[in-house]
PAZAPA-4460 file (N, C-alpha, C; in steps of 0.05 Angstrom, whole numbers, plus 32768, in hexadecimal, padded with zeros to 4 digits):
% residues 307
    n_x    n_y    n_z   ca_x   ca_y   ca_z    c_x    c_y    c_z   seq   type   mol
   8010   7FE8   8000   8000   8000   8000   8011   8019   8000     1      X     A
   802B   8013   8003   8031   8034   8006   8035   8043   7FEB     2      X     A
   8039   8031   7FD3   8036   8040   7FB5   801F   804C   7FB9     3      X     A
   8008   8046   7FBE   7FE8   8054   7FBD   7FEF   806F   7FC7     4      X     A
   7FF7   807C   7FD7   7FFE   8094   7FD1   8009   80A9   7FCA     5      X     A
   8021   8091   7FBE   802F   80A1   7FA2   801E   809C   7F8F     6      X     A
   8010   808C   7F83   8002   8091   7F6E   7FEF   80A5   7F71     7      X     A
   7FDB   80A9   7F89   7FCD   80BC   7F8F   7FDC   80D1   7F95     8      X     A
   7FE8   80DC   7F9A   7FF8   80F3   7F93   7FFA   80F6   7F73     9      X     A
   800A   80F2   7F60   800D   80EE   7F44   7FED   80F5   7F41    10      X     A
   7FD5   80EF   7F40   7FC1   80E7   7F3D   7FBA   8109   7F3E    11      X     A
   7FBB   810B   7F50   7FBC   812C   7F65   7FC7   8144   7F47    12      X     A
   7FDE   8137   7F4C   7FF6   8154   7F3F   7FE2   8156   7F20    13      X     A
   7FE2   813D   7F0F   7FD7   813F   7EF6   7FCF   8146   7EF7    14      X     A
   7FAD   8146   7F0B   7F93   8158   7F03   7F9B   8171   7F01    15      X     A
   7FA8   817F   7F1A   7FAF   81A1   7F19   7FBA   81A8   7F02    16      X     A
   7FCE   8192   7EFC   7FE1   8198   7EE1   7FCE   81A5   7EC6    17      X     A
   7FB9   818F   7EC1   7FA6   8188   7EB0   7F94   81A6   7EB0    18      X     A
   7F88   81A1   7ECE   7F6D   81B5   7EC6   7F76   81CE   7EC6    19      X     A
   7F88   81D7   7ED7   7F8A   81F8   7EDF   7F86   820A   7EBF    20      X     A
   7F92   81FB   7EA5   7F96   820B   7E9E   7F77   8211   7E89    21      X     A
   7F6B   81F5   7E95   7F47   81FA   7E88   7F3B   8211   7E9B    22      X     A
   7F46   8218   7EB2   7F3B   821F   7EC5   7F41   8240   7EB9    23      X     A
   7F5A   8245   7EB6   7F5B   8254   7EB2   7F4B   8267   7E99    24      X     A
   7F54   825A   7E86   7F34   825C   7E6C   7F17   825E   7E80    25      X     A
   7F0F   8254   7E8A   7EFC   8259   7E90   7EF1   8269   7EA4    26      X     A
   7F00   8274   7EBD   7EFB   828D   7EC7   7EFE   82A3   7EC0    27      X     A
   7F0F   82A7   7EA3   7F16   82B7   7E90   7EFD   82C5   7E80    28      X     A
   7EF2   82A2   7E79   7ECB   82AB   7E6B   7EBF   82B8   7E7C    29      X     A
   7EBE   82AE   7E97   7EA7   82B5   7EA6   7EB6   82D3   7EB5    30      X     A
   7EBD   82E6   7EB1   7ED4   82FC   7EB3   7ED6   82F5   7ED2    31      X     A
   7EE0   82DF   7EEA   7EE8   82E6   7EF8   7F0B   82EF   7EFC    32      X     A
   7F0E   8304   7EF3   7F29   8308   7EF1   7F28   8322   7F04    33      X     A
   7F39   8327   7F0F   7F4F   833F   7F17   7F64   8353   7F10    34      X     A
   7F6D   8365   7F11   7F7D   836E   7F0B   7F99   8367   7F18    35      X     A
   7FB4   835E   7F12   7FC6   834F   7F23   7FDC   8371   7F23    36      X     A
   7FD7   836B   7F42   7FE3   8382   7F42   8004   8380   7F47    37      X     A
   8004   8371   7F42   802E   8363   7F48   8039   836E   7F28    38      X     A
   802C   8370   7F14   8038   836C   7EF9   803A   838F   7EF7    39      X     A
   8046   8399   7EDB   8043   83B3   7ED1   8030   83BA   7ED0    40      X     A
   8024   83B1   7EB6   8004   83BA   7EAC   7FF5   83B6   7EBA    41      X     A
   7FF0   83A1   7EC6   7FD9   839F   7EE2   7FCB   8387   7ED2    42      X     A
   7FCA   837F   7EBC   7FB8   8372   7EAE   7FA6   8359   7EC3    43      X     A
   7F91   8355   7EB1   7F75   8344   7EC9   7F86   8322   7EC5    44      X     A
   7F85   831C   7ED1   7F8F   8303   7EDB   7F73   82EE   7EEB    45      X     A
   7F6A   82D0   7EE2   7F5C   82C1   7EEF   7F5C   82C2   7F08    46      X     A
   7F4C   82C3   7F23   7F50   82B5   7F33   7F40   82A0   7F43    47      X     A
   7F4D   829B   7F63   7F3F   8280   7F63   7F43   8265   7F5D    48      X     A
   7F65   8262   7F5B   7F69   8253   7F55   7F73   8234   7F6A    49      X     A
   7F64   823F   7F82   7F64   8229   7F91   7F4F   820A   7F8F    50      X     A
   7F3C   8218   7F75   7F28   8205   7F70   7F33   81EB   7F5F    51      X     A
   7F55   81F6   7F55   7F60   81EA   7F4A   7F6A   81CF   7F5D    52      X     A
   7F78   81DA   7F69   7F82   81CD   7F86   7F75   81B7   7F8F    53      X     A
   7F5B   81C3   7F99   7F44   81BC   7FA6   7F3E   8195   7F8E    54      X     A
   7F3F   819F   7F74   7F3B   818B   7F64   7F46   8173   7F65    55      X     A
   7F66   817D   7F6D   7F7B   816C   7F65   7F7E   8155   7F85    56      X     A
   7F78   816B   7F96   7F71   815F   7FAB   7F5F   8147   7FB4    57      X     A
   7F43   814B   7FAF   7F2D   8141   7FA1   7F32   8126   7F92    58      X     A
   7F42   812C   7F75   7F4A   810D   7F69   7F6B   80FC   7F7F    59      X     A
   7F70   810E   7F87   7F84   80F3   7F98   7F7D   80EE   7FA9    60      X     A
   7F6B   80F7   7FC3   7F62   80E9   7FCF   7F4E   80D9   7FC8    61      X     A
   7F42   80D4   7FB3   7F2A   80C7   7FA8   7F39   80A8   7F99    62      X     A
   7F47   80A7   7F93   7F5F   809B   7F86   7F68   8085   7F97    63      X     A
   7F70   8097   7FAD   7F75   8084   7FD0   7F66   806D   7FD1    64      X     A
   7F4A   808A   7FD8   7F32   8073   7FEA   7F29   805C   7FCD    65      X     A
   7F27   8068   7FBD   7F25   804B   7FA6   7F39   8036   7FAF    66      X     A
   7F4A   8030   7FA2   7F5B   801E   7FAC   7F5A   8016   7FBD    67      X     A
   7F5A   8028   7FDF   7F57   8019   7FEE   7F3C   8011   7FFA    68      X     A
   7F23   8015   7FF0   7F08   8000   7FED   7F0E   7FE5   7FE3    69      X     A
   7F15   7FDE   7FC8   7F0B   7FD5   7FB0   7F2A   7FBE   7FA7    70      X     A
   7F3D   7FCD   7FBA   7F52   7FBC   7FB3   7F5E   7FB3   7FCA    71      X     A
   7F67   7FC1   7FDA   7F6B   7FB6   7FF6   7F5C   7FAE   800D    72      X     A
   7F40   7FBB   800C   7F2A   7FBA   801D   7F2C   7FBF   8033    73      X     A
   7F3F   7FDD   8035   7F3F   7FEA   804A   7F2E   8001   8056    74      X     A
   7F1C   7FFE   806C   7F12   801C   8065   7F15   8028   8085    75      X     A
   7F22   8019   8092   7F17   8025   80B3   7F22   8046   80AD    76      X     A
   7F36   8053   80AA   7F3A   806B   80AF   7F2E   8080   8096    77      X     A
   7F1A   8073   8084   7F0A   8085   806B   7EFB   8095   807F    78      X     A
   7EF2   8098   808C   7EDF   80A7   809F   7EE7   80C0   80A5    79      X     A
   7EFC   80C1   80AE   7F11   80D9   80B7   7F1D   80EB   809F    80      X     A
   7F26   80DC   8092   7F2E   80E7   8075   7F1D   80EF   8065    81      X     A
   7F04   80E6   8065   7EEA   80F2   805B   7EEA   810E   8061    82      X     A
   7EDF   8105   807D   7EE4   8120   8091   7EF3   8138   808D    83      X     A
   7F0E   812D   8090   7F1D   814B   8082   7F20   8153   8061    84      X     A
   7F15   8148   8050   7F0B   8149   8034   7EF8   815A   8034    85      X     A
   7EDC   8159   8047   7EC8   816A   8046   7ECC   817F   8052    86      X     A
   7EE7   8181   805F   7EE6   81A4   8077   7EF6   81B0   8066    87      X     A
   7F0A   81A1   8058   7F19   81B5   803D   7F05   81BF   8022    88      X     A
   7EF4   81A9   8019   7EE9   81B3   8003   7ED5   81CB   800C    89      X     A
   7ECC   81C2   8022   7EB3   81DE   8030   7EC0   81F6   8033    90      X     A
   7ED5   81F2   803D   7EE3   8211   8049   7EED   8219   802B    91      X     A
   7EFD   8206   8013   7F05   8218   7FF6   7EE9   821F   7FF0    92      X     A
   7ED3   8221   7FF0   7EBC   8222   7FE1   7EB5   823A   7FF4    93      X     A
   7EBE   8245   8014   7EBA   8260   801E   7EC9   826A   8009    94      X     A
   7EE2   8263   8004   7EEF   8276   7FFC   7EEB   827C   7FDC    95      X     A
   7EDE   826C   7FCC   7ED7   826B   7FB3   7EC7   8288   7FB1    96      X     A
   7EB0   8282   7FC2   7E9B   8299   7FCA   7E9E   82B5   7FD3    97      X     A
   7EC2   82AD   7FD7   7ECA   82CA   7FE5   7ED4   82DB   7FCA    98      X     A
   7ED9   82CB   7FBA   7EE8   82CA   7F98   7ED4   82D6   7F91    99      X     A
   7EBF   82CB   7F92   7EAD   82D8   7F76   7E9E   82EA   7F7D   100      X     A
   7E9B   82FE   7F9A   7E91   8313   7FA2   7EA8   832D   7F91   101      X     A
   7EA9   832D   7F7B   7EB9   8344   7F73   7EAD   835F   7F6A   102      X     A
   7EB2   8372   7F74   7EA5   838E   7F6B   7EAF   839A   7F57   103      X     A
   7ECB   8396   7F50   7ED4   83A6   7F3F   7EEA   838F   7F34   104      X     A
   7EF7   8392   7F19   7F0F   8387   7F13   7F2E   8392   7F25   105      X     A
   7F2A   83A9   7F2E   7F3C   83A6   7F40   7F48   8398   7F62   106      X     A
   7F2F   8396   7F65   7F35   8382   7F7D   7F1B   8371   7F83   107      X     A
   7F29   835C   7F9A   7F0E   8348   7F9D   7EFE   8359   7FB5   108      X     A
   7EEC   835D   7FBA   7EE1   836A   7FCC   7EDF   8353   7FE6   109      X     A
   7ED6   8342   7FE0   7ECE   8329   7FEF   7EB3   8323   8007   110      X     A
   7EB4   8311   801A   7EA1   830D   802F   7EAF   8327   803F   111      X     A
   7E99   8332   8052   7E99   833E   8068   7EAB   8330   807E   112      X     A
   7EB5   8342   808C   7ECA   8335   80A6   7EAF   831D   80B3   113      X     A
   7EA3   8327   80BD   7E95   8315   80CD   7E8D   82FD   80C3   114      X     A
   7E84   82F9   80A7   7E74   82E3   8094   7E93   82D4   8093   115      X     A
   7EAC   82D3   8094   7EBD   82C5   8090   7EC0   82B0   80A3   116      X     A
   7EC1   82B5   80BD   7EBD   82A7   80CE   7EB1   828D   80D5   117      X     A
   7E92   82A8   80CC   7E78   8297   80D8   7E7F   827A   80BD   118      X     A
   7E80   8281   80AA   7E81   826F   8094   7E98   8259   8092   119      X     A
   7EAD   825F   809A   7EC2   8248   80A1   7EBC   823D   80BB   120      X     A
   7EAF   823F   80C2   7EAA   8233   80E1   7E8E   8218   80D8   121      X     A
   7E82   8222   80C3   7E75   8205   80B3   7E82   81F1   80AA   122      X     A
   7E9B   81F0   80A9   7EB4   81E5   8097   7EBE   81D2   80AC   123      X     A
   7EBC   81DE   80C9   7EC2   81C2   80DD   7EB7   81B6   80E6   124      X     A
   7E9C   81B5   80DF   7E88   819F   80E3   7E8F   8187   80DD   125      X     A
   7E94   817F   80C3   7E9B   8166   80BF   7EB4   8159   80D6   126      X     A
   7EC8   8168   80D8   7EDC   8162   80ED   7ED0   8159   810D   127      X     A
   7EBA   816C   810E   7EA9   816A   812D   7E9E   8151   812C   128      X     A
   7E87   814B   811A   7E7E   8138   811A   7E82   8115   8121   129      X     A
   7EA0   8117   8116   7EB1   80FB   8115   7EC4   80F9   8129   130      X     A
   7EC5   8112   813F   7ED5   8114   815C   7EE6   8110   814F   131      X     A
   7EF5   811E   813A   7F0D   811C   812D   7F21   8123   8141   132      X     A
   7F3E   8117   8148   7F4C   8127   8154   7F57   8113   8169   133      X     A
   7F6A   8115   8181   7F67   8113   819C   7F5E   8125   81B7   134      X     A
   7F52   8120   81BB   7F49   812E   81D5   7F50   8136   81F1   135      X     A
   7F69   8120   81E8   7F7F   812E   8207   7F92   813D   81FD   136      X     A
   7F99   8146   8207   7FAC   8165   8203   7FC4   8171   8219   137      X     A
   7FD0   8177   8212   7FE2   817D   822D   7FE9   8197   8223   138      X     A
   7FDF   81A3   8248   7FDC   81C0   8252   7FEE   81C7   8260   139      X     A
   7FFB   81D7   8258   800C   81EA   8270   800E   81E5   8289   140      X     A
   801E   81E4   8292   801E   81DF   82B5   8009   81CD   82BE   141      X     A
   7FF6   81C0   82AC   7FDA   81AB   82B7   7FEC   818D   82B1   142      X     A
   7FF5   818C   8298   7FF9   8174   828C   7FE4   8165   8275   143      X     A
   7FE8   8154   8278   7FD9   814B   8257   7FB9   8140   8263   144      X     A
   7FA7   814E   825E   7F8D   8150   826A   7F78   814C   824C   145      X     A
   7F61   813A   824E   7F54   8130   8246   7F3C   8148   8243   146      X     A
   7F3A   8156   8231   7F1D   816A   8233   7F0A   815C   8221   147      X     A
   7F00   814B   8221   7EEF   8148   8210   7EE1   8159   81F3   148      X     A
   7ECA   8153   81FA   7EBB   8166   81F0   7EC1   817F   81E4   149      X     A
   7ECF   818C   81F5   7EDC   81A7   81F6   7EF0   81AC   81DA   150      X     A
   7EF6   8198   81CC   7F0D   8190   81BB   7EFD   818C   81A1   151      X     A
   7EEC   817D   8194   7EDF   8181   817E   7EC7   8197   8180   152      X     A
   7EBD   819F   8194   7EA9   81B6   8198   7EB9   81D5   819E   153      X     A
   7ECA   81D1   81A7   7ED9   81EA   81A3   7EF1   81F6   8199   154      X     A
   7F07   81E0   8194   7F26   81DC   818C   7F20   81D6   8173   155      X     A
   7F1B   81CD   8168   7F13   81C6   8149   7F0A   81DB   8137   156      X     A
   7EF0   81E4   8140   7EE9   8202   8138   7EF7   8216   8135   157      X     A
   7F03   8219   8147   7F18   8229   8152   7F2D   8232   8140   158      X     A
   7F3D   8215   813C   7F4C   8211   812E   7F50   8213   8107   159      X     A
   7F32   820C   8107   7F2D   820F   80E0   7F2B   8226   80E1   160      X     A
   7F20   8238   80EC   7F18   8256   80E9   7F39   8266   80ED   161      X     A
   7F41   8262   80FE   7F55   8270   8105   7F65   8270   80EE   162      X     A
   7F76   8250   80E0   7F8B   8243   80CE   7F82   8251   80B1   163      X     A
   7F64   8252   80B7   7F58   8260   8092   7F62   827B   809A   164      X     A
   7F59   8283   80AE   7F64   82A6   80A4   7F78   82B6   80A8   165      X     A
   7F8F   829A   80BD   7F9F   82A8   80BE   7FB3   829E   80AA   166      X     A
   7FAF   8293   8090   7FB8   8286   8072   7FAF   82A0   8066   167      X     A
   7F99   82B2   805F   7F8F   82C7   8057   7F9F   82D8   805D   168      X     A
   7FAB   82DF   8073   7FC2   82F8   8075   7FCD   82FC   806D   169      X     A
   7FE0   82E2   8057   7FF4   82E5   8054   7FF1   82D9   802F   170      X     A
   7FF2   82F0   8027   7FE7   82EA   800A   7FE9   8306   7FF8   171      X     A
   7FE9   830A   7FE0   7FF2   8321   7FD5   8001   831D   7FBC   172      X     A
   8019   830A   7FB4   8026   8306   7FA4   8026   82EE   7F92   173      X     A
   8027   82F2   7F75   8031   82DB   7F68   803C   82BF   7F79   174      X     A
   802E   82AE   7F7F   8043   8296   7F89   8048   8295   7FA0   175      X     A
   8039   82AA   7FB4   803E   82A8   7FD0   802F   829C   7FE1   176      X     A
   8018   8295   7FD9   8005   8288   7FEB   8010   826C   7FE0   177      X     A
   8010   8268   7FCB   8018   8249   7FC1   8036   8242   7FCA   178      X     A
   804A   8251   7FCC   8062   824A   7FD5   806B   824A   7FEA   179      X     A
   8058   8259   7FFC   8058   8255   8013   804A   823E   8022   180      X     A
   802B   822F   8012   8024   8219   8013   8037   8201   8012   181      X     A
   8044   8208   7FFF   805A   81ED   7FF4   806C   81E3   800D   182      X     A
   8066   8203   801A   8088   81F6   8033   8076   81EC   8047   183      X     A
   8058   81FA   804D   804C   81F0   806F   8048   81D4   806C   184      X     A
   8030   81D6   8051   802B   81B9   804E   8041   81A0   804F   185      X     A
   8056   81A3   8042   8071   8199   8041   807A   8188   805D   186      X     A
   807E   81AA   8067   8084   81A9   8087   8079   8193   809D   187      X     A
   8057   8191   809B   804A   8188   80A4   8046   816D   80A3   188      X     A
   804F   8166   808B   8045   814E   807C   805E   813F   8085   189      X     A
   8078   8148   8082   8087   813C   808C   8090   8136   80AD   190      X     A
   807E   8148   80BF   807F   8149   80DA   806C   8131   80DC   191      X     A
   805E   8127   80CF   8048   811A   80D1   804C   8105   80CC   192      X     A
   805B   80FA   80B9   806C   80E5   80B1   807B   80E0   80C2   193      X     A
   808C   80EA   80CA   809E   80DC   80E7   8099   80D5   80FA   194      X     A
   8083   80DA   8100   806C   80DB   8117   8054   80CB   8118   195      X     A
   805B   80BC   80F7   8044   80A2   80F6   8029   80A9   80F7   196      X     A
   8022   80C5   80E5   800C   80CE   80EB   7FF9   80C4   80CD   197      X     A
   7FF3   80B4   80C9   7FF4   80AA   80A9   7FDC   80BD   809A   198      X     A
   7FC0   80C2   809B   7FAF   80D3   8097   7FBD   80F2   8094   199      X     A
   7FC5   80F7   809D   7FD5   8118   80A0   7FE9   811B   808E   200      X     A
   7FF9   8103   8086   8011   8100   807C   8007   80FF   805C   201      X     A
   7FF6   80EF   805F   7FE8   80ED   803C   7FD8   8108   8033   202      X     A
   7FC6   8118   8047   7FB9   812F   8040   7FCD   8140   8033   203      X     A
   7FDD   8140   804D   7FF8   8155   8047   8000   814D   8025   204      X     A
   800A   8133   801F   8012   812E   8007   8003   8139   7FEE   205      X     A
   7FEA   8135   7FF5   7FDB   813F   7FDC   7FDA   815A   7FD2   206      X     A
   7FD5   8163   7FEE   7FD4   8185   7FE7   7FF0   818C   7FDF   207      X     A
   8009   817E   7FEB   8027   8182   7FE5   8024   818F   7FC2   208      X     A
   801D   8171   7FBA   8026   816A   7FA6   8012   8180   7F87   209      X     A
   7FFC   8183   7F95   7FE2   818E   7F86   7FEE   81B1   7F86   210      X     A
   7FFA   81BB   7F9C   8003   81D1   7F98   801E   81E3   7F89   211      X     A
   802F   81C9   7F83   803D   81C3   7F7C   8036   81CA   7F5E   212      X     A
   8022   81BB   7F4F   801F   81B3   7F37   8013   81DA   7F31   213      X     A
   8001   81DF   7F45   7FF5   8202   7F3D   800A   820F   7F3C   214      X     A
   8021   8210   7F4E   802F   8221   7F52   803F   8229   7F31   215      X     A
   803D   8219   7F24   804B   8219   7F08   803F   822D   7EF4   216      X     A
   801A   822B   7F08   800E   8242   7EF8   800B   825D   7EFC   217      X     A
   8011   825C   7F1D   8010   8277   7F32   8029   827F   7F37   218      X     A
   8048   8278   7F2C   8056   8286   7F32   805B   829D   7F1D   219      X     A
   8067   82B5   7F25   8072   82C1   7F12   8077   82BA   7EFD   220      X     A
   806B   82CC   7EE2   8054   82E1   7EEC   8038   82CB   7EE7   221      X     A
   802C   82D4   7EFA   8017   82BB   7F06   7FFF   82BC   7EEC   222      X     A
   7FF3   829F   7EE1   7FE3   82A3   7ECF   7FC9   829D   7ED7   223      X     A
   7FC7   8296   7EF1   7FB2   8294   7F05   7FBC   82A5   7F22   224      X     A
   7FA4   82AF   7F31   7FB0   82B3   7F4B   7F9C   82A7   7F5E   225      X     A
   7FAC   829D   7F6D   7FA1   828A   7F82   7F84   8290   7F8C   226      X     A
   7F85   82B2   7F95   7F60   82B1   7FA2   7F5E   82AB   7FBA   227      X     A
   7F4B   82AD   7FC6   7F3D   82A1   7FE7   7F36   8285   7FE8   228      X     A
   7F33   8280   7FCD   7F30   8258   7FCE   7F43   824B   7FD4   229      X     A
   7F58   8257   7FCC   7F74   8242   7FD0   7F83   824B   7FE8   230      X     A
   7F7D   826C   7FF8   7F89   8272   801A   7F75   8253   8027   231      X     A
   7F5E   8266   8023   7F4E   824A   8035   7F47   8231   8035   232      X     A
   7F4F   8225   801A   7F5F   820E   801E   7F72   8206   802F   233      X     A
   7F8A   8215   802A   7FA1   8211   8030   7F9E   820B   8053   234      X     A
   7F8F   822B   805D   7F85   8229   807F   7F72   8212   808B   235      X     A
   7F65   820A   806D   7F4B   81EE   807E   7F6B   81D5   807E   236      X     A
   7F75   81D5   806C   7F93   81BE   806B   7F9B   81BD   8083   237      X     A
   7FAC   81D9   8085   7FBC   81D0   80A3   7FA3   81C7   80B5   238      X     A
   7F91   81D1   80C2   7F81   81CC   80CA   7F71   81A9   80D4   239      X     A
   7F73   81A5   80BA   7F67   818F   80B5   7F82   8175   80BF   240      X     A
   7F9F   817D   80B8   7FAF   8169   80B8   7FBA   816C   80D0   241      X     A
   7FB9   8187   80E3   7FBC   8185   8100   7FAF   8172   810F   242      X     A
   7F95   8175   8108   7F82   816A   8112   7F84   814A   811A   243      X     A
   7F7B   8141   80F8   7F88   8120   80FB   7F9D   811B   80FC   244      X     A
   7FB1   812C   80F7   7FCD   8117   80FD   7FD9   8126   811D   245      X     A
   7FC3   8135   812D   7FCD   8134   814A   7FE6   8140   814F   246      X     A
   7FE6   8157   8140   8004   8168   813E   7FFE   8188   813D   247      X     A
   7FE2   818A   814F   7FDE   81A2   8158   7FF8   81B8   8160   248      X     A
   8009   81B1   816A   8014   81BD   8178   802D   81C4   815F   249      X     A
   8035   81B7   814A   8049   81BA   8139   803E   81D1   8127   250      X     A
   801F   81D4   8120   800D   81DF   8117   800D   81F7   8127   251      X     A
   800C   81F7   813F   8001   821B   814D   802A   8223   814A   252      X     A
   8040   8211   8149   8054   8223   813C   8059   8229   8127   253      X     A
   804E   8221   8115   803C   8230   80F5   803B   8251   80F2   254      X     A
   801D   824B   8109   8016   8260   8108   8027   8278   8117   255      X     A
   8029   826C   812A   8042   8281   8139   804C   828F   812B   256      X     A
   805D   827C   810E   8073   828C   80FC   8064   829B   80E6   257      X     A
   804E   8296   80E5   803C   82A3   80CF   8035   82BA   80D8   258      X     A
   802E   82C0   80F1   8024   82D4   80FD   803C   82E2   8104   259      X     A
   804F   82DA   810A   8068   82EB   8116   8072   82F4   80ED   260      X     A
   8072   82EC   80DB   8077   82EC   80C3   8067   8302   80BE   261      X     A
   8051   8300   80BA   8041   831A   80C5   8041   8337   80C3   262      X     A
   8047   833C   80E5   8053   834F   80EE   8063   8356   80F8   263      X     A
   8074   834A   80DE   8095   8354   80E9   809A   8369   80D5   264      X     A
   80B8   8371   80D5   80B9   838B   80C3   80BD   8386   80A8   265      X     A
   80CA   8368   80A5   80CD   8357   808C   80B1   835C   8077   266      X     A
   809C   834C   8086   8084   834E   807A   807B   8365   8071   267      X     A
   8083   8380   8081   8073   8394   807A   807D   83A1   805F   268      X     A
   8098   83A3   8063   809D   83A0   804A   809E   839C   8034   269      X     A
   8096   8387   802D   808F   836F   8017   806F   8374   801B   270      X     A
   805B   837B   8027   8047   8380   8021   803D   839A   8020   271      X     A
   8055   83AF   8026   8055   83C3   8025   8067   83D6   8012   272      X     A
   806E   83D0   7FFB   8085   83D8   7FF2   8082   83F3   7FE5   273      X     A
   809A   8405   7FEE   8094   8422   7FE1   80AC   8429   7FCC   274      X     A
   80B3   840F   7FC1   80CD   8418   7FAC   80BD   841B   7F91   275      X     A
   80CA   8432   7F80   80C1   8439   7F74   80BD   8423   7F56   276      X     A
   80D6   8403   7F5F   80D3   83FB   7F48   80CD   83D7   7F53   277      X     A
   80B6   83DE   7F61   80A7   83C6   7F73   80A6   83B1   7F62   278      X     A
   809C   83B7   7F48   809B   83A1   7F3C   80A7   8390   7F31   279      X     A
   80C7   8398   7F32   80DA   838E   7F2A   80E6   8377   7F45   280      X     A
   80DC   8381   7F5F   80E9   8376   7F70   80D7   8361   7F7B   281      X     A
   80BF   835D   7F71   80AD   8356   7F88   80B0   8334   7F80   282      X     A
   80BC   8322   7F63   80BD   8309   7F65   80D7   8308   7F73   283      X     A
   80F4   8311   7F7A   8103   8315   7F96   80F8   830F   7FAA   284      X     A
   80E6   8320   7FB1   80D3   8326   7FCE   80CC   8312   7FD7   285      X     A
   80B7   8304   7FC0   80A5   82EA   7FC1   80B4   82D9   7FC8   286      X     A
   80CC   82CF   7FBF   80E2   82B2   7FBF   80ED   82BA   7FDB   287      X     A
   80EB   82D7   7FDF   80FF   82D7   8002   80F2   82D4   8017   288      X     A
   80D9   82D5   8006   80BB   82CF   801B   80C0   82B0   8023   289      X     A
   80BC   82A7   800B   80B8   827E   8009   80CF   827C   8019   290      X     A
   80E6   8280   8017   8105   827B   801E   8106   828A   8044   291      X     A
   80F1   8294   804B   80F7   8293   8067   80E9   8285   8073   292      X     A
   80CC   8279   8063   80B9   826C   8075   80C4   8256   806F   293      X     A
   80CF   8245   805A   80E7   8236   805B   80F9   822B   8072   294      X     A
   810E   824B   807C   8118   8242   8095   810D   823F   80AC   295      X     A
   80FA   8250   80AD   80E2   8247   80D0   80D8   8237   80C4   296      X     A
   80CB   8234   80B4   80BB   8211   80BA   80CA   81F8   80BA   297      X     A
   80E7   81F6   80BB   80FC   81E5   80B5   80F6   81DB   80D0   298      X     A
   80EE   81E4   80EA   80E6   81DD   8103   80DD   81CA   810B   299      X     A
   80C8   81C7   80F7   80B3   81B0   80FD   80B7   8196   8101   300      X     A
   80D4   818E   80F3   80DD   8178   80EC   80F3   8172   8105   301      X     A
   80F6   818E   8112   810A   8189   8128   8107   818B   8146   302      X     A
   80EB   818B   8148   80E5   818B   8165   80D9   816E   816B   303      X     A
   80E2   8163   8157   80D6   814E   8167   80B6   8143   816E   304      X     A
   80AD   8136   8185   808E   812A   8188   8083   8142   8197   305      X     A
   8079   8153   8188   8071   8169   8195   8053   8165   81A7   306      X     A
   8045   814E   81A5   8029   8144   81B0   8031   812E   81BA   307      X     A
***
């Protein structure tokens, strides 16, 4: 069984390979485009291209559970993996919605602060439902304490809402939401793997590998741009692979470095830039972006059994 998810991976990368560039044609017809404001001219550029993602995702895990019905006749852990299948495709489909609220060709207008929330917080239902997770936990000065309930009714929630928008922060450039995907997911997938976390380790792979194949379309100069489908993807992912592969805690130093990434002076810069010849510098910017979340997330792999 362990080729099954190299072939499901492969399985993964093709579709993105394949569709994006139908995809692209076709939000082109239907004018969801933008103006990309990274280039000279500004010209309208597709977006939304996390539906791509979302696809490729979709056929390798589907790929999996075939095989493993029909050929191995395995299904005890389909339940879970279901599970996090439905809190990713729900939460890219907030963010689809957040895509196609556009007022103008110059920017996405999107959902209201408050409707973001409320709306990704439908996205961890499926996770609630199947008491995804473990439920003991270890607290500060308590020790590793059993909260029940408290853990898919409130930590779960918690958690999808938070990972989606704090993936949304950090977004703006050709190739930066996707290259910075390439390293968490990466990161994660391989923390997860050493750790025998097998569900987490394969999610991780798919999306690895599916972002991978977009990125060829979203890097400089980008012929899609990623959109709110593919942040909130990315945030239902970690989310979803903390969850089942029980590596909460490798996950909130994620976010740590995302949030410290942030608001630091680095960031402000790069999302603030006042040189007069920005546009020359900003695929620089982008790669020194990828290339530091690179070295902090290099972490993950070195602390060890963090749960």
């Amino acid at each position: 069984m362990t080729i099954l998810p190299i072939i499901s991976a492969i399985v993964a990368f093709l579709t993105v390979l394949l569709l994006t560039p139908w995809l692209i044609r076709y939000l082109r017809k239907i004018g969801l485009t933008v103006k990309d404001q990274n280039k000279k001219n500004k010209p309208l550029v597709p977006i939304s291209g996390g539906m791509a993602v979302m696809a490729g995702l979709f056929m390798g895990i589907m790929t999996y559970v075939f095989f493993q019905t029909f050929y191995f006749n395995y299904k005890e852990p389909m339940i879970y993996l279901f599970a996090g299948l439905t809190t990713i495709i729900m939460i890219t489909l907030v963010g689809f919605i957040d895509d196609l609220l556009i007022k103008s060709k110059d920017e996405s207008s999107g959902l209201k602060q408050w409707q973001k929330p409320l709306l990704t917080l439908t996205a961890a239902v499926p996770l609630m439902v199947v008491n995804a997770g473990i439920t003991a936990i270890w607290i500060p000065f308590v020790g590793r304490t059993d909260i029940g309930l408290i853990y898919p009714l409130v930590l779960i929630p918690m958690g999808v809402i938070g990972a989606a928008n704090m993936v949304n922060l950090l977004a703006g450039f050709n190739g930066l939401e996707t290259g910075m995907g390439i390293v968490y997911t990466g990161m994660l997938g391989l923390y997860s793997y050493f750790n025998g976390r097998e569900i987490a380790t394969f999610i991780a792979l798919i999306i690895f590998v599916s972002l991978i194949a977009f990125y060829i379309f979203n890097k400089t100069p980008a012929k899609i741009l990623a959109g709110d489908s593919l942040t909130y993807l990315l945030g239902g992912s970690i989310a979803v692979i903390a969850i089942l592969g029980n590596i909460e805690k490798a996950a909130l130093i994620w976010v740590f470095l995302q949030w410290k990434d942030k608001i630091s002076p680095q960031e402000k810069d790069i999302l603030s830039p006042t040189h007069t010849d920005k546009n020359r510098k900003i695929h620089r910017k982008t790669n020194n972006h990828i290339f530091y979340n690179i070295r902090t997330n290099i972490l993950f792999i070195n602390v060890g059994d963090l749960n």
